[in-house]
C-alpha positions, 0 to 999 in steps of 0.5 A: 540567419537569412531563411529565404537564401536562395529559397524558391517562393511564389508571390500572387499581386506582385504588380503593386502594393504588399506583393510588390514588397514582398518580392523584392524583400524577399529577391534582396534577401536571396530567394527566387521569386516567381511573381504573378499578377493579372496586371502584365505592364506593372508586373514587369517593370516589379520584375524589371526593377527586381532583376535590375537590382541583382534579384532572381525573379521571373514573371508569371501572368494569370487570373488567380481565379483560373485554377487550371492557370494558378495550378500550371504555374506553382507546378511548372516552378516546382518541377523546374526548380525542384522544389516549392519553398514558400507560397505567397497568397497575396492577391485581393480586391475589394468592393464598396457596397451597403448589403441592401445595394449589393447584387450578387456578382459583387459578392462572386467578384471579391469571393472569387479573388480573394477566397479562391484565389486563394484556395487555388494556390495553397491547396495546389501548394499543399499537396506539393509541400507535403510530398516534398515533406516541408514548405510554408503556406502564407495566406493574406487575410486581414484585420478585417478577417479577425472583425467585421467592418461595414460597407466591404461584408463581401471582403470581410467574408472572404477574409474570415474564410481565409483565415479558416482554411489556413488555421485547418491547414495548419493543423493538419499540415503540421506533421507533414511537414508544412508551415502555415501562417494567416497574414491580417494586415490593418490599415496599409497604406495602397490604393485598394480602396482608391481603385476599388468599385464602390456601389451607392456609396460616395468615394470621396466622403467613404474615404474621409470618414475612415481617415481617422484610421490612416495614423495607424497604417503603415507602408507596404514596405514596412508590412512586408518587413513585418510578415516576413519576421513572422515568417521566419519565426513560423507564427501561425498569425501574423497582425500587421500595424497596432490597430490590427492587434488592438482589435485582435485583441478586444475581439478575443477578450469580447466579440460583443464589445468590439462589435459595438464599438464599430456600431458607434462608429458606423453610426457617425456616417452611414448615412453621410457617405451613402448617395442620395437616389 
């Protein structure tokens, strides 16, 4: 059964990577997407390539930390098609940074993104949801919301906070008749940390350093598949790739083993990948 048939769904970071994915998985399978994005030239050709193929899916162009913006847009598509289906907090950005190097504006830059871009569309989605009595909020967290790994704290706090406002809203969401689900992909195979700033940090050495990881990712293509099955079948937490369970897993048996065992690993190349002053 196709769950998403002519479903109305929201999409943030519909320009590239997992939000491109997911749109057009998502118009294939019927539903009418709304894609949004800051990136306007990249956003349209996903929406062009999407319409081209048969899909329905139209373009939305704003800052998710513009709350006014975000708000305006999940309200315009519900009143315009009478309802809001699902809601795709899918929009992030990273930084590269040791804590000693890092200014606050690093911190405020991730946080804004990635925890009230976040907040903005599923708390405007929310109160739509539980007025319409159904819908299904699905936030993009990451494995690194369920451990803590170094160089990208202001990312890993942004995605643990993630996951605390989707688990609270799952629980009082329930009986109003919305669905919440976390997201915490591993290692996917996008750009985010070849794009991403990076402070004191060697690009080149940071990146060949965590390379040992690469051989768990998988494409955006293929997380998109995964979150979308977890959707359908309402998990509350959705883990993308093994990695990403392999640790899930570790850090529930032992929060105190799993951070050790990233401190060993750590300690192989801080020291290798930070640039001399």
């Amino acid at each position: 059964m196709n769950i998403f048939k002519q479903k109305v769904c929201i999409v943030t970071g519909g320009a590239g990577g997992i939000g491109k994915a997911l749109c057009e998985q998502l118009a294939g399978q019927g539903a009418i997407v709304v894609a949004t994005d800051i990136n306007e030239d990249a956003l349209n050709r996903t929406v062009k390539g999407i319409c081209d193929a048969g899909g329905r899916c139209s373009a939305a162009v704003f800052n998710v930390a513009d709350y006014d913006a975000f708000k305006k847009c999940i309200e315009d598509t519900a009143g315009r098609e009478g309802r809001l289906d699902y809601m795709f907090n899918n929009a992030g950005v990273a930084f590269g940074v040791d804590i000693r190097d890092s200014e606050i504006e690093h911190w405020k830059k991730v946080l804004d993104i990635n925890l009230n871009g976040v907040l903005h569309g599923a708390l405007t989605a929310y109160k739509i949801m539980a007025e319409q009595g159904f819908g299904h909020i699905v936030n993009l967290s990451s494995v690194e919301g369920l451990i803590p790994f170094p160089f990208t704290s202001s990312y890993v706090v942004s995605k643990f906070a993630v996951m605390g406002l989707s688990q609270s809203m799952w629980v009082e969401g329930r009986d109003l008749g919305i669905k919440v689900s976390a997201v915490c992909p591993g290692f996917i195979k996008t750009d985010i940390f070849d794009v991403s700033p990076m402070v004191g940090l060697d690009r080149k050495k940071w990146l060949e350093a965590n390379a040992k990881w690469e051989k768990f990712g998988v494409t955006p293509e293929k997380c998109a598949e995964v979150i979308l099955k977890g959707v359908a079948k309402d998990k509350a937490i959705i883990t993308v790739t093994f990695l990403a369970k392999a640790f899930w897993y570790l850090a529930r048996i032992s929060p105190t083993f799993i951070l050790n065992i990233i401190l060993k690993d750590f300690r192989k190349w801080r020291d290798k990948v930070r640039v001399a002053e």
